[in-house]
N, C-alpha and C positions, 0 to 999 in steps of 0.2 A: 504494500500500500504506500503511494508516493507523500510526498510531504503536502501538497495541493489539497490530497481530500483529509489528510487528519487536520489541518488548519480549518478545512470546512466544516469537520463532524464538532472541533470544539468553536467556533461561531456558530453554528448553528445550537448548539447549548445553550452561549450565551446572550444568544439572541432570546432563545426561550425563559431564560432568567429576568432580561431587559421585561419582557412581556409581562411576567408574573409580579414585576416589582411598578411598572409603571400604566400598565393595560388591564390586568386582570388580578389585584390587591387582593387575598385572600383564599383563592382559588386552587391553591397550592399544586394543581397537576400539572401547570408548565414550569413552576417552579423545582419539584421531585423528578420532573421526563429531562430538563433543561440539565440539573445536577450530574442524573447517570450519564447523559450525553456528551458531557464536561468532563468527566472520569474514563469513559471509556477512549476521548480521544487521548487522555494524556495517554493510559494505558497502551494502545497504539503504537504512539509516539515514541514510549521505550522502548514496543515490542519490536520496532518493526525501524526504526532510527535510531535508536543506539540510544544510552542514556545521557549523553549530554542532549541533543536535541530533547530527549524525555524531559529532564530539568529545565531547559530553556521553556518549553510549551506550560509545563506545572506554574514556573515562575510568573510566564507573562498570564495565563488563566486567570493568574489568584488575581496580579493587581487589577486585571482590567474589571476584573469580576468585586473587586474589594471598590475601587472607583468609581463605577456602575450603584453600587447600593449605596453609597453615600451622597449621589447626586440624584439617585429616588429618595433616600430620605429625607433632601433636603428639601426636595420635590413637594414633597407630599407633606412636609409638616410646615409650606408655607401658607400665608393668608389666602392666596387665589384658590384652592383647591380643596382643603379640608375645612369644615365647618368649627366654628368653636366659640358658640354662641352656647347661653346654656338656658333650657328653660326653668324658666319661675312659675308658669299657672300652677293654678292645682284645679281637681276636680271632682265636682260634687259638695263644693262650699257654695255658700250663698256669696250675692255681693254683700259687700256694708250697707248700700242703700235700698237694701232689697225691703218695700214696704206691705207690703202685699201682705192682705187678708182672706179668710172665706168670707164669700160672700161679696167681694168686689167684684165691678162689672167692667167692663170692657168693650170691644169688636175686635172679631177673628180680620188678622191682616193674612189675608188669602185663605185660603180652603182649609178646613183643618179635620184630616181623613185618614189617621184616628191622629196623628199628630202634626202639628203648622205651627203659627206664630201668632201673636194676639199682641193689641194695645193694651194695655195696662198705665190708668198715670203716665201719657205722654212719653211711655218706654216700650219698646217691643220685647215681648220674652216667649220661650219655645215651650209651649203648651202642650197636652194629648186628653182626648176624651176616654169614652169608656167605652170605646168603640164607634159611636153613632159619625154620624159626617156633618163638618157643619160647613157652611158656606160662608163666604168670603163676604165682609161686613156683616155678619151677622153679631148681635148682641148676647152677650155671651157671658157666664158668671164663675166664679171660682168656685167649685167645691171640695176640693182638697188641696193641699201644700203637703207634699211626702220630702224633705230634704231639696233637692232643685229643682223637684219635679211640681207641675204647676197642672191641676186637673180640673177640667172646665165643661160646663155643660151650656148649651143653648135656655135660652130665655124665651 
């Protein structure tokens, strides 16, 4: 085997490592097929070149392959590309201003079938019946408050 194709079996290694670090983060089968393909050209390259080329091929493998992950990591832990924002909601609390009683009235703002939106006090909040349909401005009343959940029947 000439020196032409073990240069190409460990590029094409490292082409598959390139992929797994900057294409496909996580995915880890071009990164383990990319490895043994990286091992077997050095492998190769002893076998069949003598050990000094084996050592030349090992040597330049490693930097180019140690060079390559540090310019994806740099890659990928800058602002353009990964997220690092963090969230604060929570859910299923009330607001602070949540004012709302039974027995307050309202209008369903669109259809609410078995679930929609309703006015309340000049605020929109996400409603659900007890199945029935209501239509859309229709006069509408609270009769339950279960935690965020807001339950409304037609008037």
């Amino acid at each position: 085997m000439g020196a032409i194709t073990i240069i190409s079996i460990i590029t094409f290694g490292i082409f598959l490592l390139v992929v797994e670090v900057f294409l496909l983060p996580g995915t880890t089968v071009a990164g383990i097929v990319g490895t043994i393909v990286i091992i077997a050209g050095i492998l190769l390259s002893y076998g069949n070149l003598g050990a000094a080329a084996g050592n030349l091929s090992l040597i330049i493998s490693l930097i180019i392959t140690v060079v390559l992950f540090i310019i994806g990591y740099k890659t990928l832990n800058s602002k353009g590309v990964a997220l690092d924002d963090e969230l604060t909601g929570k859910v299923n609390t009330l607001e602070d201003d949540f004012d709302l009683a039974l027995d307050d009235q309202g209008m369903a703002y669109g259809d609410i079938k078995p679930t929609g939106k309703a006015i309340f006090k000049h605020k929109i909040y996400n409603v659900r019946t007890n199945g029935e349909f209501i239509p859309d401005n229709a006069t509408i009343e609270i009769i339950d408050i279960y935690r965020n959940q807001i339950t409304v029947k037609q008037i």
